[in-house]
C-alpha positions as CSV (number, residue, x, y, z in Angstrom):
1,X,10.5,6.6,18.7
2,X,9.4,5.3,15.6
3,X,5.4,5.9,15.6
4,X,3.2,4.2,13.0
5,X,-0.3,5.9,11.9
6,X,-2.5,3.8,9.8
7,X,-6.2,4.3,8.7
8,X,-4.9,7.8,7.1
9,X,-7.5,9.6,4.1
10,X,-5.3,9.3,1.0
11,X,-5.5,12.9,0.9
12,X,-2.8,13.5,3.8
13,X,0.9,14.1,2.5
14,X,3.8,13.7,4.4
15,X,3.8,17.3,5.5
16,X,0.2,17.0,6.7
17,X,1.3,14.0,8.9
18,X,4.1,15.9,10.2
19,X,1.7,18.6,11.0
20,X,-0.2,16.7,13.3
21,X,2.5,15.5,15.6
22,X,4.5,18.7,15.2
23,X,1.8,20.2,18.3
24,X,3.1,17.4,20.6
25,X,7.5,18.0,20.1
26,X,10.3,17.7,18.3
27,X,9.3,15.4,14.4
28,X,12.7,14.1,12.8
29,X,10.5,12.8,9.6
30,X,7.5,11.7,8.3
31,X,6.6,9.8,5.8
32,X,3.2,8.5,4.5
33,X,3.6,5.3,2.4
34,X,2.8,5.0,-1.1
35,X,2.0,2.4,-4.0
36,X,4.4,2.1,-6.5
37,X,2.3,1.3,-9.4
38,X,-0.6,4.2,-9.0
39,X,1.0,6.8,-7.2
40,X,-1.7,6.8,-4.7
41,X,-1.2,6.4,-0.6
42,X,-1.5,3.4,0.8
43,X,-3.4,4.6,4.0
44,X,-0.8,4.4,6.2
45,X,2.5,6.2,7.0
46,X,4.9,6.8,10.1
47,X,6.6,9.2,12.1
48,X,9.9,9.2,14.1
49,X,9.9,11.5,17.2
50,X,13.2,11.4,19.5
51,X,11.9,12.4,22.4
52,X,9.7,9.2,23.9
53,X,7.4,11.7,26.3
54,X,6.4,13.4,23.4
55,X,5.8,10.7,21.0
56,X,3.8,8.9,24.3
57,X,1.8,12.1,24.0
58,X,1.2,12.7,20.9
59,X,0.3,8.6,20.5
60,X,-2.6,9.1,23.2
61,X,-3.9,12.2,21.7
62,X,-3.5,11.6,18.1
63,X,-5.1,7.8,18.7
64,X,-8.5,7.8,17.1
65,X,-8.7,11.2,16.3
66,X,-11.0,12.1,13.1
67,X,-9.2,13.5,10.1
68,X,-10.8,14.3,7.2
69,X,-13.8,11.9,8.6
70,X,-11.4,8.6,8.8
71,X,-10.5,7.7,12.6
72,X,-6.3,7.2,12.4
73,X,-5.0,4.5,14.6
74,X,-1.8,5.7,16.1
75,X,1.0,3.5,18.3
76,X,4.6,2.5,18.4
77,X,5.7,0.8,15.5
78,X,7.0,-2.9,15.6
79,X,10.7,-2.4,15.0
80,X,11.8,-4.5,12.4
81,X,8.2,-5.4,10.9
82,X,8.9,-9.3,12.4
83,X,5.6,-11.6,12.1
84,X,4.8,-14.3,14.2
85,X,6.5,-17.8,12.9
86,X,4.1,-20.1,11.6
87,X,4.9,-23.6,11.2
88,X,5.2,-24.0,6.9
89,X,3.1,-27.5,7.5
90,X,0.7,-29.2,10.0
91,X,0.5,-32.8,10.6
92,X,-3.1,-33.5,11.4
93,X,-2.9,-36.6,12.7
């Protein structure tokens, strides 16, 4: 399961991330997401688990929890990164 953690500190690495849902099973990668031009984390990152009970775990009791005084937000990651269609021009009459 592809799991993504957002509202990270920009100190957390990707081995810090991997860390923290290491506990709950089995971590394929991690990877926190950077910005090209500085260098610097862009607060967010994800994690792929292969075993769904465990990633269901670690979601429910990483969720929330306070790292380095920053709540994360932690849940399954929207495969594919679709957004909603929005029609390109309203008529408003």
């Amino acid at each position: 399961m592809n799991i993504y953690v957002g509202n990270l500190p920009y100190t957390v690495t990707d081995e810090i991330l991997r860390g923290l849902f290491v506990e709950y099973g089995q971590v394929d990668s991690s990877k926190v997401i950077m910005d090209r031009h500085s260098g610097r984390s862009k607060g967010y990152g994800f994690v792929e688990m292969p075993n769904n009970s465990e990633a269901d775990k670690a979601i429910k009791a990483l969720n929330g929890k306070l790292i380095d005084g920053m709540n994360i937000k932690v849940n399954q990651a929207n495969p594919g990164g679709k957004k909603a269609k929005r029609p390109a021009f309203r008529n408003r009459y």
